[in-house]
C-alpha positions, -999 to 999 in steps of 0.1 A, spaced: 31 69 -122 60 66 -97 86 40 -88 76 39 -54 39 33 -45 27 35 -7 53 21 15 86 16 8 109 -10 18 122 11 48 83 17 58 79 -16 63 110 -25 79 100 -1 109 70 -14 112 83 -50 116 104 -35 140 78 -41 162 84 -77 162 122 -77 167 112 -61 197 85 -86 209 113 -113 200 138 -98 230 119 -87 255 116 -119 273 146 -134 263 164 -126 287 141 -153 316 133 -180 291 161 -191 266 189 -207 275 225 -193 271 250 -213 254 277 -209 282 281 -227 311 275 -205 339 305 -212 363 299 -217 401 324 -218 428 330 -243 452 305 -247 480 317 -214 502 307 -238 536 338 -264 527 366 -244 548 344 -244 579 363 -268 598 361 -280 637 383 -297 660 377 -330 663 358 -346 697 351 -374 714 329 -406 696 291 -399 702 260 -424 708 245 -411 677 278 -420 659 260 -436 628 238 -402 625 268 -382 625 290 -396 600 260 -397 576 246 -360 581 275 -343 599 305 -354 575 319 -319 573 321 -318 613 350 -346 619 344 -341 659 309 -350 662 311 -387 657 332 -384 687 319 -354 708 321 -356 742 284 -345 747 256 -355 729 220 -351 735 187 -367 722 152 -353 726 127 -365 703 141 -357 667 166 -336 679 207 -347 687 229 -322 700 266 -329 698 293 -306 716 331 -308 734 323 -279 760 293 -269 783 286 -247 808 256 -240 828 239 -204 826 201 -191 837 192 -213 864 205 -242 856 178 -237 820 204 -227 797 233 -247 788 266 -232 766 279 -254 743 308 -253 721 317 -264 700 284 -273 689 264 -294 660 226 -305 658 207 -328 637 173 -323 637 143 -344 622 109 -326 613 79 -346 626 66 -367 598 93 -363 577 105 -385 554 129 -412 566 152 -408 535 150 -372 535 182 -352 549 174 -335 579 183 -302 589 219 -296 610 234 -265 624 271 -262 632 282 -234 651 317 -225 671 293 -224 704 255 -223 713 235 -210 736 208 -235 742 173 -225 769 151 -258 777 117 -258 789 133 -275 822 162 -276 840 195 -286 823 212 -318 836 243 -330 817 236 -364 826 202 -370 816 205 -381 776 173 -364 772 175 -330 782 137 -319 772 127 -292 747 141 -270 734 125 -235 736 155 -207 722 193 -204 717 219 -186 701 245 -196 676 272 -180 681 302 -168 658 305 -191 625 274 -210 618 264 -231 589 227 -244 587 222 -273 561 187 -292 548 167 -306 529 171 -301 486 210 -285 492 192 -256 516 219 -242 534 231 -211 550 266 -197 563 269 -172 589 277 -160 625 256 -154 653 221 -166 648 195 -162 672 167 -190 674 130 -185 697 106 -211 698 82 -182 705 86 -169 674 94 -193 660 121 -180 638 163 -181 636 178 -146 628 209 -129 622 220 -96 610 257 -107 599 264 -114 568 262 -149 548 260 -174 521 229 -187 508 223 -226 491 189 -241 483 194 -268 456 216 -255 426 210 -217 437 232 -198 456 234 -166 470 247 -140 499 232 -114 518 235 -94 552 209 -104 577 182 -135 577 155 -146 593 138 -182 587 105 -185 600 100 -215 611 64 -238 607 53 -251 644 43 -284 652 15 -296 645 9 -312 682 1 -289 708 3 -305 739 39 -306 760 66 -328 748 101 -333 749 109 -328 711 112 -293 693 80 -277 692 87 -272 651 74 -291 623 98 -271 594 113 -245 576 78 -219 566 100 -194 547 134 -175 545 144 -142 544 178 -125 538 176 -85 547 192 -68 531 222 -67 502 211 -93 485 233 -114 457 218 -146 439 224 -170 413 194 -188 401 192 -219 383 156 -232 366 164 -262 347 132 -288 332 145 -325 341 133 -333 303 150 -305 285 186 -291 296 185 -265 265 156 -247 288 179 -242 317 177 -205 329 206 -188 346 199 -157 367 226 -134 384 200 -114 412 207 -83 432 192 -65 455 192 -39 485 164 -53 506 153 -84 512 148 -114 497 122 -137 510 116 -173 501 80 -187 511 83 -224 510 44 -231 518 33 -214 491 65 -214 469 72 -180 461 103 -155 463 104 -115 461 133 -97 461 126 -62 474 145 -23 467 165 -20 435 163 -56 421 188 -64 395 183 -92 374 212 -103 352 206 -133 323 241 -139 303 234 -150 267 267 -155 253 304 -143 265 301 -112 258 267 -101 262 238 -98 290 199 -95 294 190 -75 325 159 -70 343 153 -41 369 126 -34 393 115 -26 429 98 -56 435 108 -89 419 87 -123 428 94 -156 419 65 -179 421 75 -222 422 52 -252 416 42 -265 449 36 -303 450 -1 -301 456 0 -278 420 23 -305 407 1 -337 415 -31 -316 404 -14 -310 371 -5 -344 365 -45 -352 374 -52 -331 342 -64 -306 372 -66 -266 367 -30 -247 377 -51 -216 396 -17 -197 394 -21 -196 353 -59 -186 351 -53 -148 350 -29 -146 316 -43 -178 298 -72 -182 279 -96 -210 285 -86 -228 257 -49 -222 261 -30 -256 268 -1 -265 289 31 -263 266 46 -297 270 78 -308 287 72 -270 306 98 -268 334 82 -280 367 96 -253 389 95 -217 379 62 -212 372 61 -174 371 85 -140 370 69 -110 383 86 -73 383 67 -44 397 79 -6 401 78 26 395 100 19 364 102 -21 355 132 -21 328 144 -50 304 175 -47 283 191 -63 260 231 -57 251 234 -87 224 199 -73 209 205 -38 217 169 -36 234 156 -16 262 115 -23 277 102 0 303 71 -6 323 57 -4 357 47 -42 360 60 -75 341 50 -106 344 63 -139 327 46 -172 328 69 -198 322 50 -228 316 29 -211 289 59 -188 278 36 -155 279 53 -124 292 31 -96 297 42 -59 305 16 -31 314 12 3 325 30 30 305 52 2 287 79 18 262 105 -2 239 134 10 221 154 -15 201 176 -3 177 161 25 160 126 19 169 104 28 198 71 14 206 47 33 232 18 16 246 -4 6 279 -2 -29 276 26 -54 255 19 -95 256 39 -118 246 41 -159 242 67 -180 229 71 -208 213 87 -242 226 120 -232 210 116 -198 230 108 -180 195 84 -152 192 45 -167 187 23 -144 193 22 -107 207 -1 -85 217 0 -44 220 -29 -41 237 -49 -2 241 -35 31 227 4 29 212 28 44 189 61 32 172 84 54 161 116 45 136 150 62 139 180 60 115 210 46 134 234 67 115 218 108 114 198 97 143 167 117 122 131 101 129 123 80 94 91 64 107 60 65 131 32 44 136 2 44 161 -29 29 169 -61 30 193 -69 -5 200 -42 -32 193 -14 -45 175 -4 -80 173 16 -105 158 16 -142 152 23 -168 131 0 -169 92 -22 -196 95 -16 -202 57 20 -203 53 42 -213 85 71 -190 68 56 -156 70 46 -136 101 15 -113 102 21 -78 119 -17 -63 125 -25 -29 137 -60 -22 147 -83 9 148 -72 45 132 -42 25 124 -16 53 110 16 47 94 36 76 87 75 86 70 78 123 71 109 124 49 94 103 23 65 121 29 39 89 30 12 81 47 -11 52 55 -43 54 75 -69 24 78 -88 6 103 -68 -23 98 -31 -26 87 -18 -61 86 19 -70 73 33 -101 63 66 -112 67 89 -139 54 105 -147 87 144 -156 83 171 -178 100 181 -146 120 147 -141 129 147 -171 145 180 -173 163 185 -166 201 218 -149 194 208 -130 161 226 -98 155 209 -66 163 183 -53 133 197 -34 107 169 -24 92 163 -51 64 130 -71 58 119 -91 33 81 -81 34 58 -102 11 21 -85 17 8 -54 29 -32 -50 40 -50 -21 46 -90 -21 49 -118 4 62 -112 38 53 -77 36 34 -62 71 30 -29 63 16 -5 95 6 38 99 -5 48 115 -32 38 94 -60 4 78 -50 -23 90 -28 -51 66 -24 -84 66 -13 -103 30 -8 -120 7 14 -96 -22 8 -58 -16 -3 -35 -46 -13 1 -43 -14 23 -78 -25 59 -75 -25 83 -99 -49 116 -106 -47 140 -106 -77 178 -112 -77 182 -78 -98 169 -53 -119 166 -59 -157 183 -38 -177 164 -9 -196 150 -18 -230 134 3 -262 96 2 -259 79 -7 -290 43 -12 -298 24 -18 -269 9 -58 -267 -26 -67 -280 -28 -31 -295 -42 -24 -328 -23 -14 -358 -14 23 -360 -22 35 -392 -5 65 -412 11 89 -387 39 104 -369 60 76 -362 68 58 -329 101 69 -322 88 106 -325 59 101 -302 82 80 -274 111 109 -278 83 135 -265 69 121 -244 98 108 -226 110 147 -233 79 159 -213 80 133 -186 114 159 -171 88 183 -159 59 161 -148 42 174 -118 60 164 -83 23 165 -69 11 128 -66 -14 104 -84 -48 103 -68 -66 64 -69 -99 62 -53 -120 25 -58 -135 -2 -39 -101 -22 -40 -69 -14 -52 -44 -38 -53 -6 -33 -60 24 -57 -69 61 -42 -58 91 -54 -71 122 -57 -46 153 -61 -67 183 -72 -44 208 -43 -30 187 -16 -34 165 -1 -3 135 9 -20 116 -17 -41 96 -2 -72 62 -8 -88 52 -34 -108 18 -36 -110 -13 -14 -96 -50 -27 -99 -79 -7 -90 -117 -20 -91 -151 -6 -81 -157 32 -82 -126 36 -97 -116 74 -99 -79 86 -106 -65 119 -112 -27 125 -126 -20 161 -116 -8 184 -142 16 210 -142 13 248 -123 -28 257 -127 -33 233 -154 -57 205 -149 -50 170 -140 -55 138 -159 -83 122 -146 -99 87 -147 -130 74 -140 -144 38 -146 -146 1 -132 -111 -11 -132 -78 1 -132 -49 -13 -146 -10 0 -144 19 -21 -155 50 -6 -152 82 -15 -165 98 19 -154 100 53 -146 86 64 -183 80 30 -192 40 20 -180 9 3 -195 -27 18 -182 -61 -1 -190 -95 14 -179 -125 -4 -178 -159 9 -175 -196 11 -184 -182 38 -197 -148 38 -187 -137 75 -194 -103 97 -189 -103 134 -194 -74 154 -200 -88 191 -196 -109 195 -224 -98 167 -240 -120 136 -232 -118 95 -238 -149 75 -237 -152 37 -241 -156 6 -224 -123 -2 -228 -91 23 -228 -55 13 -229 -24 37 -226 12 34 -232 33 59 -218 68 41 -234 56 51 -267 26 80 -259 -3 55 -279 -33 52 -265 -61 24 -281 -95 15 -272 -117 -16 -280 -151 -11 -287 -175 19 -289 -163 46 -277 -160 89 -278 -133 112 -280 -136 150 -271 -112 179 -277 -111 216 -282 -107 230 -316 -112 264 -332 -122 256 -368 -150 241 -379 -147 205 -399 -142 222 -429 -114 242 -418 -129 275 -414 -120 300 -383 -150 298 -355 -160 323 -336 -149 308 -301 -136 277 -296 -157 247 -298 -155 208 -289 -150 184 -318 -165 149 -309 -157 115 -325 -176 83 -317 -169 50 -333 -186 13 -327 -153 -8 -330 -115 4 -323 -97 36 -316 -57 44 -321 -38 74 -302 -1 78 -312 -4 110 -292 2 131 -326 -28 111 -347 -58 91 -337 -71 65 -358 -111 55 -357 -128 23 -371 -162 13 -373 -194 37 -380 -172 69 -371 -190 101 -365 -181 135 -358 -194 164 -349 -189 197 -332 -208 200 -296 -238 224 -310 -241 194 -339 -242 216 -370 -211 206 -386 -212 168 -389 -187 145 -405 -192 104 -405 -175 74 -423 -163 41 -416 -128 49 -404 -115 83 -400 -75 97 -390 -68 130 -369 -40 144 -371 -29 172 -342 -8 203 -350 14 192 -319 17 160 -300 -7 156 -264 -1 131 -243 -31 112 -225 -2 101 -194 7 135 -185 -15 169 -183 -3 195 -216 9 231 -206 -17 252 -206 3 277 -231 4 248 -258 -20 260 -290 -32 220 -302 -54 226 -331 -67 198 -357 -39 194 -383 -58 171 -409 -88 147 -411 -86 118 -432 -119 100 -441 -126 64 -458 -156 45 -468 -188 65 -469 -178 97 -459 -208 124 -453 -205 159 -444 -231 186 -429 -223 218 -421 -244 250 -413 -231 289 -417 -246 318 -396 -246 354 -399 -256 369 -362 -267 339 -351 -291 334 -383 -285 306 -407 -271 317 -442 -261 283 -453 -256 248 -451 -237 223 -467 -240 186 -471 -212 160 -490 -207 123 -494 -172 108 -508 -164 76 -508 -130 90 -493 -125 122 -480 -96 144 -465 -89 177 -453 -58 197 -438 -72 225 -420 -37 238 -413 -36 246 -453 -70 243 -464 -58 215 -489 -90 181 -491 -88 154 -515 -117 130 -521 -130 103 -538 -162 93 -557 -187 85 -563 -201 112 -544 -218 150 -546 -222 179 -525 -253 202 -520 -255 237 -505 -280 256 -495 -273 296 -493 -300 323 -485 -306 346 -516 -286 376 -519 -312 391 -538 -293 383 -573 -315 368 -601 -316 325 -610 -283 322 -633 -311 305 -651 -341 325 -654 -346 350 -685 -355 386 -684 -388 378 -701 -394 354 -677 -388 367 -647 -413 401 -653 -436 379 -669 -444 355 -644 -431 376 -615 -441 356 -581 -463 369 -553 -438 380 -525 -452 350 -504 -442 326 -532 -413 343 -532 -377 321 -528 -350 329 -503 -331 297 -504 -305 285 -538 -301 252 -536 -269 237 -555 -260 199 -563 -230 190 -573 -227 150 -581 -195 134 -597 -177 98 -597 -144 103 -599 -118 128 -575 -127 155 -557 -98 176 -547 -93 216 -536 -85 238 -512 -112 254 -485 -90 288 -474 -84 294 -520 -125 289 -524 -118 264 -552 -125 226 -561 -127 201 -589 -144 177 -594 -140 146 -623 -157 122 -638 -193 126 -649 -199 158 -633 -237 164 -627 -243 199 -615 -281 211 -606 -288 246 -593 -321 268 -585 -339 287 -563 -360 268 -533 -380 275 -510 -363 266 -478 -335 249 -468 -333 213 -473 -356 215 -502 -346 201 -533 -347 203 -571 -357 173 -593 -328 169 -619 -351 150 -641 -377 180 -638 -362 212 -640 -388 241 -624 -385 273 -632 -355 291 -630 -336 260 -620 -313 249 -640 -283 216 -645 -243 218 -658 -229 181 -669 -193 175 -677 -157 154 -673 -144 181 -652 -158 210 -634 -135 238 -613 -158 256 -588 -140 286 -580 -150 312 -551 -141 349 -556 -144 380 -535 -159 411 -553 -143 437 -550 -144 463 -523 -171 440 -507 -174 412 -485 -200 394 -509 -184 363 -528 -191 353 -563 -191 314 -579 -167 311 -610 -174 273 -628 -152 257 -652 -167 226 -667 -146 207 -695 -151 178 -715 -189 168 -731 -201 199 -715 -237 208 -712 -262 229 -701 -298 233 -692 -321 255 -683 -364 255 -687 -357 274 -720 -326 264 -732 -303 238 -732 -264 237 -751 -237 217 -752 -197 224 -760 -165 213 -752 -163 237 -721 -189 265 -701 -176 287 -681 -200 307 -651 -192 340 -638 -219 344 -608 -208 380 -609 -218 387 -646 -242 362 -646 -228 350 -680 -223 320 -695 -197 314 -718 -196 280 -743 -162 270 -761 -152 244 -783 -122 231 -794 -106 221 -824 -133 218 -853 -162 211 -832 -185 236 -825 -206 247 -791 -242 247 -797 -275 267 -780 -310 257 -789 -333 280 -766 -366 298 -765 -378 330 -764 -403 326 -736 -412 293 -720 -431 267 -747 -422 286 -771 -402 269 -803 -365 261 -797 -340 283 -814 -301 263 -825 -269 287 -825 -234 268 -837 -206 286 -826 -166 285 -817 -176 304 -785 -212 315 -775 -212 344 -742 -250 337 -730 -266 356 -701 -302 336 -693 -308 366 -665 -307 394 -696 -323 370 -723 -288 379 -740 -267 359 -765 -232 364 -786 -218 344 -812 -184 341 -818 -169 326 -849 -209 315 -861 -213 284 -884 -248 283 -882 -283 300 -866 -318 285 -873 -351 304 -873 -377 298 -848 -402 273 -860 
């Protein structure tokens, strides 16, 4: 398995990206800087006038005119309703209906005002002045007003610090407007501004009939032309920290609407936000509008009544943030290219409209809307965002169709892309206010072409332990680190990188931090495994298997399950973090590919379990009804199946099968073709990757179930080491070295000829083994072995001459089957490729002709030409005749030897058969004597021969003594 599974670290950190982003888009029109913006003095304090003569309205003057010294004393002054004119000069023009005055002042009172509210004044070098009537100096009350000019420097003050600074303004009570197209200064409360041109449409009076005051009521709205320069201030009464400073430019014109409290800003807009001494927010557009809270919005709000303004970006449910500033209520850019940067956060936004809603800190950009910060860039139609009441990042929404795309800062080479069809969003986990989900919604794909990984799901979601810089206004720009804590993925997981490649409704993915990596350590037995019996040792196994693991396959690991979980480790200073832990449930398939065209490890079963401590260092448990892995034709089966790749073991719990290809049968003999060797057990198995241990009720048996072998615990032992981790090259030759066999050990075997069945062979030891690398087997008793072998057409070893032409068989009765037992307490040890065994230890040998296979002769009731051997010791030889492929049976059997047949029976220290010959031969030793009673035909009386040596041949009714001490007659 690999050290990196899924994403890595730098996966992960583009994706959360995405967020950095959301964070400083915004910022720039709702956080507060930490300098003081610094603002000039007033640019209307160096108008100055010569002083004039004292007025009537004297009091008036020196309360709203203190920056015109002359008025209090001007020569002229004037009174019509709730207008006072003040001037040093007039003169006459128009028919009498127009009067020049210079130089000239006016306070003027809107109807209904508010008594303790300033009014508005205009102070100009000279006015022009046209009255509905005729113009008499010495009437106090001139009548209305109906048009003028002011004329050279002009300075218009009002209500809320509204005021304006400029020459020649033209005012028409027809349309009811003043204009100018000179430059000036701009003031309304703590904003200021210039601009070239104005006009200030002004709101009629209400009244419609004649009178003699100005037929205006106040100021509707004001626009400056062209050329435009602001700064904006939007402070909250309760909370200085959310004042917002705003540098605006523009080439048209800038309009204020005081009915309906909006301002637009119109032809290259330039918005400029500083955030600290050295850095900027910007803001670009075509069209910028500024909507205020009007006081009817203001007293509805404060009767818990609905803002109309707010309805189309906030939810029903959405609530008023508290302490909201009162009087920006909402930015809105609109253009063929909308664009927001960042210097401080190295951030650029592009879209064709913005929108910001202060109160409920929710910016929203749409059509076309692309992002670059840093290294990433994020394509998609529509981005929201809201903030928090410290102006951090809440929630954000990509809404429709997008992509994110990651780029190293240094080779400038793309290291990841993302996209999605519905949304992505962010927002705070419900579960644990320190982590930040990241969700990406419908054929969600995340992608890193040089790592070569790929995520695909209908859901991605990150989570995200959010940090102090995180939540800082003046945080420096993202260098690519995140501490990621969760990754989910669900519907229709398809996960691919070098290492893993996942298939799986659900995928999990935690992520823990550690201060630093452990240092590497010698693997020894893996935990709750059983104990390894007699084999290779550890060190070997872990030495080639670590050996092989340099050419493991670079193709990755294939998981598919209903659920996979996995558990990173992220050790601090290094980029990638590395596995820890993989779990897989439900369905579970995985395949480990092997090397060139051999085939991969594959797994099948329940659950999945991987715990890796490194590179060649991991722990796999299967789980399954059955749980099976299959290593070409090498096959585990078992509920239960642990591997250690550390030291190549591999142990199961339980019942369970093992499979694998082997060209000898279980006796050690060449086969034909290859067959499969099967071993099933009831309790435990052991795999040290060069022997494999079985307990409990072990059977095996090769796949056509002729040869069978089955005890209580059985060891195999491989000519080479496999390993169960990584696939074997095909060219590797493993063959069964050696089977060792304890506690009731029984054998069956069968031999063919063409297909036809020649022989078969059946055993029971009480301990049994067998290298079939040198043919070598020890056992133990008690036990016995029985063979069956077709005739060969040779006569019973036991059946005389006389016998066999006097009671010669019908050829249906005839027998075609030889049927040998050999039974014995003691050791059984030989050698299968040499043909010869011995056994020890009351040595019971029973031998005839049968009938058929399986049939059997009674040892206590000999028929006929059957026949039984007992001794200490008998040698079974196998010998090859010559210039044939026929075999013969030599036996050696020593020690209280004896023999029987149904006409004879004898006894010596020693018999020796030669199958070839047919001939018995009967020794003694020392001063005892070998003895022969038999008969001449059957029930006929017994005959005794002593002799040193006696050569009988039953077949040929023959008999030599050697060395005679003795014959008896017949009786």
């Amino acid at each position: 398995m690999p050290s990196r599974l899924v994403l890595t670290s730098s996966t992960a950190a583009g994706l959360i990206a995405l967020f950095w982003l959301y964070s400083k888009i915004v910022t720039p029109l709702v956080s507060p800087p930490e300098i003081e913006v610094p603002y000039g003095q007033s640019p209307f304090a160096g108008i100055r006038d010569e002083p004039g003569a004292p007025p009537r309205n004297r009091s008036q003057a020196e309360k709203y005119l203190p920056h015109v010294p002359w008025a209090a004393d001007a020569k002229l002054q004037l009174h019509d309703g709730q207008t006072t004119f003040f001037a040093e000069e007039w003169e006459t023009t128009e028919s009498d209906k127009a009067v020049r005055l210079w130089p000239f002042a006016m306070i003027w009172f809107s109807e209904n005002s508010d008594p303790e509210e300033k009014p508005i004044t205009i102070v100009a070098d000279s006015a022009i002045i046209r009255f509905a009537e005729k113009f008499d100096s010495s009437n106090p009350n001139p009548g209305r007003p109906i048009g003028g000019q002011f004329l050279r420097r002009v300075r218009i003050d009002g209500p809320d610090g509204l005021a304006v600074v400029g020459r020649n303004f033209l005012f028409e009570e027809a349309a009811m407007h003043i204009h100018s197209e000179n430059a000036l200064q701009f003031a309304y409360g703590k904003h200021r501004g210039r601009a070239t041109g104005v006009n200030i449409k002004l709101r009629p009076a209400a009244e419609e009939e004649e009178t003699s005051d100005l037929a205006v009521d106040g100021v509707e709205s004001l626009r400056l032309l062209r050329d435009v320069t602001m700064d904006l201030v939007f402070e909250d009464d309760d909370d200085d920290d959310d004042t917002v400073y705003l540098h605006v430019t523009s080439r048209g014109s800038f309009r204020y609407d005081l009915e309906n409290g909006s301002a637009t800003f119109e032809d290259s807009v330039r918005v400029i936000r500083p955030t600290s001494p050295e850095f900027k927010d910007s803001l670009d557009c075509d069209l910028l509008t500024l909507i205020f809270q009007t006081e009817e919005e203001e007293e509805a709000e404060q009767a818990n009544e609905t803002v109309a303004d707010g309805s189309n970006l906030v939810a029903q449910d959405d609530e008023r943030i508290d302490g909201a500033p009162r009087d920006l209520l909402r930015v809105i850019a609109e253009g063929h290219a909308v664009i927001l940067g960042s210097q401080e956060n190295n951030l650029v936004a592009r879209a064709r409209h913005f929108v910001y809603d202060r109160p409920y800190r929710r910016a929203r950009l749409t059509e076309n809307v692309k992002v670059i910060h840093s290294g990433s860039r994020v394509a998609c139609p529509e981005l929201t965002i809201s903030h928090d009441e410290d102006g951090h990042i809440d929630r954000a929404w990509c809404k429709g169709p997008g992509t994110l795309n990651h780029y190293s800062q240094e080779s400038e080479q793309q290291v990841l892309e993302s996209s999605w069809t519905n949304l992505l969003r962010t927002y705070p986990d419900p579960a644990n206010a320190d982590l930040r989900v990241i969700e990406l919604n419908e054929n969600a794909i995340v992608r890193q072409r040089e790592q070569q990984s790929r995520l695909q799901a209908d859901l991605i979601k990150l989570w995200v332990r959010e940090t102090e810089d995180d939540q800082s206004d003046h945080s420096e720009a993202d260098d690519g680190d995140l501490d990621l804590r969760k990754m989910l993925a669900s519907g229709n997981v398809v996960a691919a990188s070098p290492g893993f490649s996942g298939h799986t409704p659900r995928l999990e993915v935690w992520f823990e931090q550690r201060p630093q990596r452990p240092p590497e350590t010698q693997q020894g037995q893996p935990p709750g495994s059983p104990n390894s019996p007699a084999g290779p040792s550890n060190s070997q196994s872990t030495a080639t298997a670590n050996a092989d693991s340099d050419s493991r396959s670079d193709r990755p690991m294939l998981v598919e399950a209903d659920w996979i979980q996995v558990n990173m480790l992220q050790f601090d200073g290094e980029s990638e973090p590395v596995l820890d832990q993989l779990r897989a449930n439900g369905h579970v398939r995985a395949e480990s590919p092997g090397e060139g065209e051999d085939p991969p490890l594959e797994f099948t079963g329940n659950r999945f379990e991987l715990q890796s401590k490194g590179t060649n260092d991991q722990v796999v448990g299967l789980f399954g009804t059955p749980a099976l892995i299959l290593n070409g034709q090498i096959q585990l089966e078992g509920p239960e199946i642990h591997l250690d790749r550390a030291s190549n073991r591999a142990w199961m719990i339980g019942v369970g099968a093992l499979q694998l290809p082997v060209e000898r049968d279980l006796e050690g003999n060449p086969l034909s073709e290859p067959d499969i060797l099967d071993v099933r057990w009831t309790e435990q198995m052991d795999f040290n990757g060069a022997s494999a241990s079985f307990f409990g009720d072990v059977r095996a048996f090769l796949r056509d179930g002729e040869d069978r072998m089955r005890c209580h615990e059985m060891t195999v032992s491989l000519s080479e080491p496999i390993s169960f981790i990584e696939s074997d090259s095909s060219d590797q030759n493993v063959e069964v070295q050696s089977i060792d066999c304890k506690e009731g050990v029984t054998f069956h075997s069968s031999l063919f000829e063409n297909n036809d069945l020649i022989g078969i062979r059946k055993a029971a030891f009480w301990e049994f083994s067998l290298n079939q690398q040198t043919g070598e087997t020890r056992g133990r008793g008690p036990g016995w072995i029985i063979f069956w072998e077709r005739d060969q057409g040779r006569p019973s070893a036991f059946a005389p001459t006389a016998v066999v032409k006097a009671n010669q068989p019908r050829q249906s009765d005839k027998s075609e089957w030889n049927y040998t037992r050999i039974d014995f307490v003691g050791d059984a040890n030989g050698n299968v490729n040499d043909g010869h065994m011995t056994f020890h230890n009351r040595v019971y040998v029973v031998h005839g002709p049968v009938k058929g296979p399986n049939d059997t002769i009674d040892p206590d009731n000999l028929g006929e030409n059957a026949g039984s051997m007992k001794s200490d010791v008998l040698q079974l030889t196998r010998q090859e005749l010559p210039e044939s492929d026929e075999t013969y049976v030599e036996l050696l059997a020593s020690g209280n030897a004896k023999l029987e047949g149904q006409t004879f029976h004898a006894r010596s220290d020693q018999i020796k058969y030669d199958e070839s010959s047919m001939l018995f031969i009967l020794r003694s030793l020392g001063n005892r004597e070998a003895t022969i009673w038999r008969q001449l035909e059957v029930g006929a009386q017994h005959q005794r021969s002593d002799a040193k040596s006696i050569h009988f041949n039953p077949s040929q009714n023959r008999m030599e003594l050697h060395g005679a001490t003795g014959v008896d007659g017949f009786q």
